[in-house]
TORMARKOL-262426 format. One record per residue (C-alpha): residue number from 1; x, z, y. Coordinates in Angstrom, 1 decimal. Each point is the difference from the previous one (the first is absolute). Layout:
N
+------+--------+--------+--------+
| voza |      u |      w |      v |
+------+--------+--------+--------+
|  NUM |      X |      Z |      Y |
...
+------+--------+--------+--------+
END
This chain:
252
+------+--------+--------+--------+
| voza |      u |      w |      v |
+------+--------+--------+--------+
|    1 |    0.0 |    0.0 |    0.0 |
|    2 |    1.8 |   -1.4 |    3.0 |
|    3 |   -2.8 |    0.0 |    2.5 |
|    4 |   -1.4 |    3.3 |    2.0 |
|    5 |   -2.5 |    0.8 |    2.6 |
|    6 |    0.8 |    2.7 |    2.8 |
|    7 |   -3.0 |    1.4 |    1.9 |
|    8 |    1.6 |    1.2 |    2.8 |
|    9 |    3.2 |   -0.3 |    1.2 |
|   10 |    0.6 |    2.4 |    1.9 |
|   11 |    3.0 |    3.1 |    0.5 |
|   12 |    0.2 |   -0.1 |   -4.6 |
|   13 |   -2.0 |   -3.7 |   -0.3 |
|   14 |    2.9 |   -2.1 |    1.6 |
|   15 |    3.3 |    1.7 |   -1.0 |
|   16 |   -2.0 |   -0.5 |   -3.3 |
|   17 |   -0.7 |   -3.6 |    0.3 |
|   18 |    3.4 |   -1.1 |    1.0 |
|   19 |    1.3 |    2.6 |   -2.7 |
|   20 |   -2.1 |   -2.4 |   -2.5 |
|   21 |    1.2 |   -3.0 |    1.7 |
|   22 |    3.5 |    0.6 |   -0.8 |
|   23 |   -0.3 |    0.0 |   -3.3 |
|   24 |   -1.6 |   -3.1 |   -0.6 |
|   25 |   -3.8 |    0.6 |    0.4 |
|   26 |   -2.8 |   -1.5 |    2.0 |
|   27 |   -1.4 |    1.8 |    2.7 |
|   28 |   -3.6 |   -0.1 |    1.5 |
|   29 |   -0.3 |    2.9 |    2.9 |
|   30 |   -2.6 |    1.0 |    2.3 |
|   31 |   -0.3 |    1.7 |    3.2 |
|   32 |   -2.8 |    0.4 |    2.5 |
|   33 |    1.8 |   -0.7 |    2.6 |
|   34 |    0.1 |   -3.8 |    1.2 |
|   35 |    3.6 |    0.8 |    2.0 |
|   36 |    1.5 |    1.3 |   -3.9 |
|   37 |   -0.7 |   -3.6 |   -1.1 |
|   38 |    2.9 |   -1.3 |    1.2 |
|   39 |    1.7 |    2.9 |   -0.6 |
|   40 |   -0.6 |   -0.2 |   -3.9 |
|   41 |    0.6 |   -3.8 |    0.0 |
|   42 |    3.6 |    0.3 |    1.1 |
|   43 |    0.7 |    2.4 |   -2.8 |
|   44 |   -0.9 |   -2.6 |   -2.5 |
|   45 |   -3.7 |    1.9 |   -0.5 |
|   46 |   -3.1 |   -2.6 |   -0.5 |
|   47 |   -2.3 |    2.0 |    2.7 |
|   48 |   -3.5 |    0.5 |    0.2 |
|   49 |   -2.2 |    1.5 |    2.2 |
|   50 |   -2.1 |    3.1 |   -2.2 |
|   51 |   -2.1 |    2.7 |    1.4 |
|   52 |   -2.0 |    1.2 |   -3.2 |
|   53 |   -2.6 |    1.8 |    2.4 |
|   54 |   -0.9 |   -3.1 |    1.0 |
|   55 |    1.2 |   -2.4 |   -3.1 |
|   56 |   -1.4 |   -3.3 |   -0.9 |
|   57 |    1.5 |   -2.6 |   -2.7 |
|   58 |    4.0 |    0.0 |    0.3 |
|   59 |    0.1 |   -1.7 |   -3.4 |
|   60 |    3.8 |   -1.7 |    0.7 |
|   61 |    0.5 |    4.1 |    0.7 |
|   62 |   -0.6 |    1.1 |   -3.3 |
|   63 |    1.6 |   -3.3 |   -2.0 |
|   64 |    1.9 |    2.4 |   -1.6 |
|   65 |    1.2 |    1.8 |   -2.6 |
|   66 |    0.8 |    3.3 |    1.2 |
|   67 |   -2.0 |    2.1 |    2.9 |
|   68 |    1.9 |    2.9 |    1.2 |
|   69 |   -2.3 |    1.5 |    3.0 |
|   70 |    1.9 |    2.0 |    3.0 |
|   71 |   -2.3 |    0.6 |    2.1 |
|   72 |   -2.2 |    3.2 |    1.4 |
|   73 |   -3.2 |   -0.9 |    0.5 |
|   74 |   -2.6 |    3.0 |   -1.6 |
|   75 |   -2.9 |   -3.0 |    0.0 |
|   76 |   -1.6 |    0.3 |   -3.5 |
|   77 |   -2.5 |   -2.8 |    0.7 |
|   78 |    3.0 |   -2.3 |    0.9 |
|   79 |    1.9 |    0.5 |   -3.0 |
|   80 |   -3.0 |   -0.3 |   -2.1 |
|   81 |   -0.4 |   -3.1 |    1.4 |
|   82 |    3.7 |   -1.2 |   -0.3 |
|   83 |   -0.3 |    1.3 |   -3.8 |
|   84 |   -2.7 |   -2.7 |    0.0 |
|   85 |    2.3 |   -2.7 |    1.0 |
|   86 |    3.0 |    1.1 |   -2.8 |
|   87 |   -1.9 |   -0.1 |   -2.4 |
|   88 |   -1.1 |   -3.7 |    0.4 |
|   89 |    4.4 |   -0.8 |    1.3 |
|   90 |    2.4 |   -0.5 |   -2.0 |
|   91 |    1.5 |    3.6 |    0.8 |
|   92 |    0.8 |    1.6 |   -3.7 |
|   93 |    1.4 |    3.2 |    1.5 |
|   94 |   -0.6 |    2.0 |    3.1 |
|   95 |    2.4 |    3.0 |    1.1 |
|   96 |   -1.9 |    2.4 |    2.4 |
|   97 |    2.4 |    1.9 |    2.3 |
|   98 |   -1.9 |    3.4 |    0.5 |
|   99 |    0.6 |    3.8 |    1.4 |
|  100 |    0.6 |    3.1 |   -1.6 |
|  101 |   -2.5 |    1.3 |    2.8 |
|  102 |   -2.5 |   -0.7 |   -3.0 |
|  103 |    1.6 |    3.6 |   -1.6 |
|  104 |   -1.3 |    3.4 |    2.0 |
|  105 |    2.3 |    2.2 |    0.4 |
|  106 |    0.8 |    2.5 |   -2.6 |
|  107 |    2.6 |    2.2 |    0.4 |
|  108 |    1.9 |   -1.4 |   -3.0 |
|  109 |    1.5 |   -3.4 |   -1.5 |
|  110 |   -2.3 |   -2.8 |   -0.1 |
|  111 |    0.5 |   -3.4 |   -2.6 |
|  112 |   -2.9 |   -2.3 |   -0.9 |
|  113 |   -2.0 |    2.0 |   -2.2 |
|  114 |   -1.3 |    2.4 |    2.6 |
|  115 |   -3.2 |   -0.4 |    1.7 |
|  116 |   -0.4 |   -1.9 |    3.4 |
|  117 |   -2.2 |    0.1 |    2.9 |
|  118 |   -2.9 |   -2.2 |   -0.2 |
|  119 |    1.4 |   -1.9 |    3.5 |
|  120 |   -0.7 |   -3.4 |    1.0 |
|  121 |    3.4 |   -0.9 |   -1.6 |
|  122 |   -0.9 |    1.3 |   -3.2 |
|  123 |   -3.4 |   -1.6 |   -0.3 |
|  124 |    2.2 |   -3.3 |    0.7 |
|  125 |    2.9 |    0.4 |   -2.5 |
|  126 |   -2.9 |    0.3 |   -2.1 |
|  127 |   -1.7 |   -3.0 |    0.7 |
|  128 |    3.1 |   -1.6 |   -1.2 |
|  129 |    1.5 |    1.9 |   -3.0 |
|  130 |   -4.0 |   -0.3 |   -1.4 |
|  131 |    0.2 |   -4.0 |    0.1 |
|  132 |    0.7 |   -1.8 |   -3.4 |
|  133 |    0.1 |   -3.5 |    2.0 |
|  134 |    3.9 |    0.9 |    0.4 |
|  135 |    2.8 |    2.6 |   -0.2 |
|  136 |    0.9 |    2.7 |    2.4 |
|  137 |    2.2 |    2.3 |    0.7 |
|  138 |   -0.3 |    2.8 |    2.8 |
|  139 |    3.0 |    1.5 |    1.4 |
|  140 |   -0.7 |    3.1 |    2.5 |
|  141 |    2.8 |    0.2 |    2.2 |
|  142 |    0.9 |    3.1 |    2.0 |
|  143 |    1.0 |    0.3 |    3.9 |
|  144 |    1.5 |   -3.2 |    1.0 |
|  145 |    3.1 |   -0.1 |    1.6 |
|  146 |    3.0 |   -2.3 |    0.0 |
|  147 |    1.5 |   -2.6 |    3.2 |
|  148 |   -2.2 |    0.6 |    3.4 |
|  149 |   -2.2 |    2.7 |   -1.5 |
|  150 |    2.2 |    2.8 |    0.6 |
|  151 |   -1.6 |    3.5 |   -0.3 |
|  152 |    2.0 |    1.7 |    2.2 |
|  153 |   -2.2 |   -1.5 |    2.1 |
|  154 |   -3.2 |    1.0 |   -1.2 |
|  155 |   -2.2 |    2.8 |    1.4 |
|  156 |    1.3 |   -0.5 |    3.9 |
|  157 |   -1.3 |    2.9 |    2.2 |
|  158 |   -1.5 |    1.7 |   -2.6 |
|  159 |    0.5 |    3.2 |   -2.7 |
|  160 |    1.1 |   -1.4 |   -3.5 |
|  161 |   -2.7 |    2.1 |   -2.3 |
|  162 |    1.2 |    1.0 |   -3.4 |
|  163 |    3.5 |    0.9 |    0.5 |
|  164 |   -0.2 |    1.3 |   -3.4 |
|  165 |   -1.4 |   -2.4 |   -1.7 |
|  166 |    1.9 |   -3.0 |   -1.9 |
|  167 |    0.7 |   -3.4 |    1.1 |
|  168 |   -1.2 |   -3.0 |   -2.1 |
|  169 |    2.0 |   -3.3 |    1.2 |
|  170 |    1.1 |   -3.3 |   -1.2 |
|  171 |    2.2 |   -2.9 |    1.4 |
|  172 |   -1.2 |   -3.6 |    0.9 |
|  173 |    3.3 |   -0.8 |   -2.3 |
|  174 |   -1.2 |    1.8 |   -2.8 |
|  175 |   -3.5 |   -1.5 |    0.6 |
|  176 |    1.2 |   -3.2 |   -0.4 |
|  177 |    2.0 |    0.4 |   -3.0 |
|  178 |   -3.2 |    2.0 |   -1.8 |
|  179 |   -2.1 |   -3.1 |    0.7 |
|  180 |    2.7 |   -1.7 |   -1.2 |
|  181 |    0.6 |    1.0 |   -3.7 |
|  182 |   -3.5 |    0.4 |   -0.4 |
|  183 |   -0.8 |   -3.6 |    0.1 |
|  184 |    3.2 |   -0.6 |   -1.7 |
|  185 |   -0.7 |    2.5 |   -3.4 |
|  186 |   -3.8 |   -1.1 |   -0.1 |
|  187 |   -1.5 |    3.6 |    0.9 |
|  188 |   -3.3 |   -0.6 |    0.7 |
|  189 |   -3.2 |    1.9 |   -0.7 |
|  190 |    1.4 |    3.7 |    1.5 |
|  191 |    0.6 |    2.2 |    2.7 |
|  192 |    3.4 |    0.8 |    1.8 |
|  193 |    0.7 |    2.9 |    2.2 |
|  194 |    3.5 |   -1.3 |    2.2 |
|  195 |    1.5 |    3.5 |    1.6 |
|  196 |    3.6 |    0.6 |    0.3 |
|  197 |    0.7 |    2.9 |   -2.0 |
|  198 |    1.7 |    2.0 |    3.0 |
|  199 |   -2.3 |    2.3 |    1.1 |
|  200 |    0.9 |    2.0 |    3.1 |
|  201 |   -1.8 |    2.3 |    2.2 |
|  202 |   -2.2 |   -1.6 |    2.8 |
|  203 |    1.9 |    2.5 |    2.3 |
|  204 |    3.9 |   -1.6 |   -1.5 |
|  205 |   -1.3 |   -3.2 |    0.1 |
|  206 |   -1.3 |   -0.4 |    3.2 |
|  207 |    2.8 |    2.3 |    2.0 |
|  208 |    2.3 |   -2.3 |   -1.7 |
|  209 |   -1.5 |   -3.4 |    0.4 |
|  210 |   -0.3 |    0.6 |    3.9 |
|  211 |    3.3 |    1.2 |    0.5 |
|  212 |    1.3 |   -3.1 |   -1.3 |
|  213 |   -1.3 |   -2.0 |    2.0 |
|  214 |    0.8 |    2.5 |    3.0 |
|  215 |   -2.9 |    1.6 |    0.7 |
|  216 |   -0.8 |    3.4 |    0.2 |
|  217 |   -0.9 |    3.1 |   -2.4 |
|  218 |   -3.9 |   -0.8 |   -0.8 |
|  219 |   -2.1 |    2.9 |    0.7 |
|  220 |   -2.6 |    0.9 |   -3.6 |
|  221 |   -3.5 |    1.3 |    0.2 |
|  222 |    0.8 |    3.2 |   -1.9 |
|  223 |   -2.0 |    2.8 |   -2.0 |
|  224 |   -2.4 |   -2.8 |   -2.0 |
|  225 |   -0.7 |    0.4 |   -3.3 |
|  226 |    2.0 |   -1.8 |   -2.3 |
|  227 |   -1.1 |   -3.3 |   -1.1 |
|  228 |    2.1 |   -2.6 |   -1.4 |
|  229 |    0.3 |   -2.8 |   -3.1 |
|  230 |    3.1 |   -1.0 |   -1.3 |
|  231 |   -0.2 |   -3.1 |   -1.8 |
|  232 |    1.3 |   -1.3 |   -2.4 |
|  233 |    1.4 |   -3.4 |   -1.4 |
|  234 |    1.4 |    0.6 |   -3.6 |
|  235 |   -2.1 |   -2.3 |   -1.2 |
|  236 |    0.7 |   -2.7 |    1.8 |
|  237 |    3.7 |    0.6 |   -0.8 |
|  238 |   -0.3 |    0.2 |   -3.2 |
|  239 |   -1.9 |   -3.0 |   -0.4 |
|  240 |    1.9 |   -1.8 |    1.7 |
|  241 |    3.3 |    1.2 |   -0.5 |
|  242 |    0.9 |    0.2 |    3.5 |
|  243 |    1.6 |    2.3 |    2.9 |
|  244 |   -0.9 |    0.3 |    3.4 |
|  245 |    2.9 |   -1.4 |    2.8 |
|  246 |   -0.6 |    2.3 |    2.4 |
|  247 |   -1.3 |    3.2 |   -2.0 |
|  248 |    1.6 |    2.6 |    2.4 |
|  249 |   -2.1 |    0.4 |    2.8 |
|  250 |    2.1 |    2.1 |    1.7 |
|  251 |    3.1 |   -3.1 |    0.0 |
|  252 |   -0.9 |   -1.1 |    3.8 |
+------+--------+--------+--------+
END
């Protein structure tokens, strides 16, 4: 299978794409942004124009064999309706990035077999995993991080809550490379949780990643009760047999 489908190329969609491109693939992307056209074309990226919300036939869109979906639209109508369309494309298997938001927070590790939140994002991994029509495998990523999204820059001019909590993070790198070897072993019909295994205190985390980029000492809501999830990704590693680049957190 040499030919893939990106919905939405955006800050993990394009490195994605031209990640694909490099080694040999087709590449169909899509943006809903008429300015990113160009933008996509230059990299080599056959662009369309999607907005699911508002989605009508992009059949030379889905002329493919692979349907990885990176984008973070909560509309369940839309996707049923896109479902509609793969089913009568050519698309054999669909990879649907989504959030370990879906877990609530537990106050203990969390891996795929735990119970989720009946959120939006749920109800659509759903829609997908429950369709026979073709494949799919779900992989719920933790806090995103990696390039221009630095966290050290996150919560500006406010308190950090949860000092004591834990910090659940993975790199676009590592993102690209999980994608990666799951279309390259076959490993469909599952669920992934993608987490760096480093786990540090909000309050470590956050002192450090601003200092780095020479800022000062956040300030931390303190005196909450403790409420935290610490996820975990052994069995995506296993599976896979893989290890994360960048699975220090604290390496700035």
């Amino acid at each position: 299978m040499k030919n893939i489908s990106i919905l939405g190329c955006g800050w993990l969609g394009k490195p994605l794409a031209i990640s694909f491109l490099e080694t040999g693939y087709t590449i169909k992307g899509s943006t809903t942004s008429d300015e990113k056209i160009a933008i996509l074309e230059q990299e080599g990226i056959e662009a369309y124009l999607v907005d699911i919300s508002d989605f009508e036939e992009h059949d030379s869109f889905l002329e493919s064999d692979i349907l990885i979906i990176a984008i973070t639209s909560k509309d369940i109508d839309a996707f049923d309706s896109l479902i509609a369309q793969i089913e009568t494309s050519s698309i054999q298997k669909v990879i649907f990035i989504s959030s370990t938001s879906v877990y609530p927070n537990t106050n203990s590790v969390v891996t795929e077999g735990n119970e989720t939140l009946k959120t939006p994002l749920f109800e659509i991994e759903e829609l997908f995993r429950n369709n026979r029509l073709f494949e799919t495998t779900v992989i719920r990523f933790a806090g995103l991080f990696g390039f221009d999204r630095k966290p050290g820059n996150w919560f500006k001019d406010r308190k950090i809550p949860q000092p004591n909590g834990f910090v659940n993070m993975i790199h676009q790198e590592d993102c690209i490379e999980i994608i990666h070897e799951i279309i390259n072993q076959n490993c469909w019909n599952t669920i992934f949780n993608a987490c760096s295994d480093s786990h540090p205190t909000r309050r470590e985390y956050y002192t450090k990643a601003k200092l780095s980029l020479g800022l000062k000492v956040p300030e931390f809501e303190e005196n909450e009760e403790l409420s935290y999830k610490i996820i975990s990704s052994e069995k995506l590693q296993k599976k896979l047999d893989c290890k994360f680049i960048h699975d220090n957190l604290l390496e700035f």
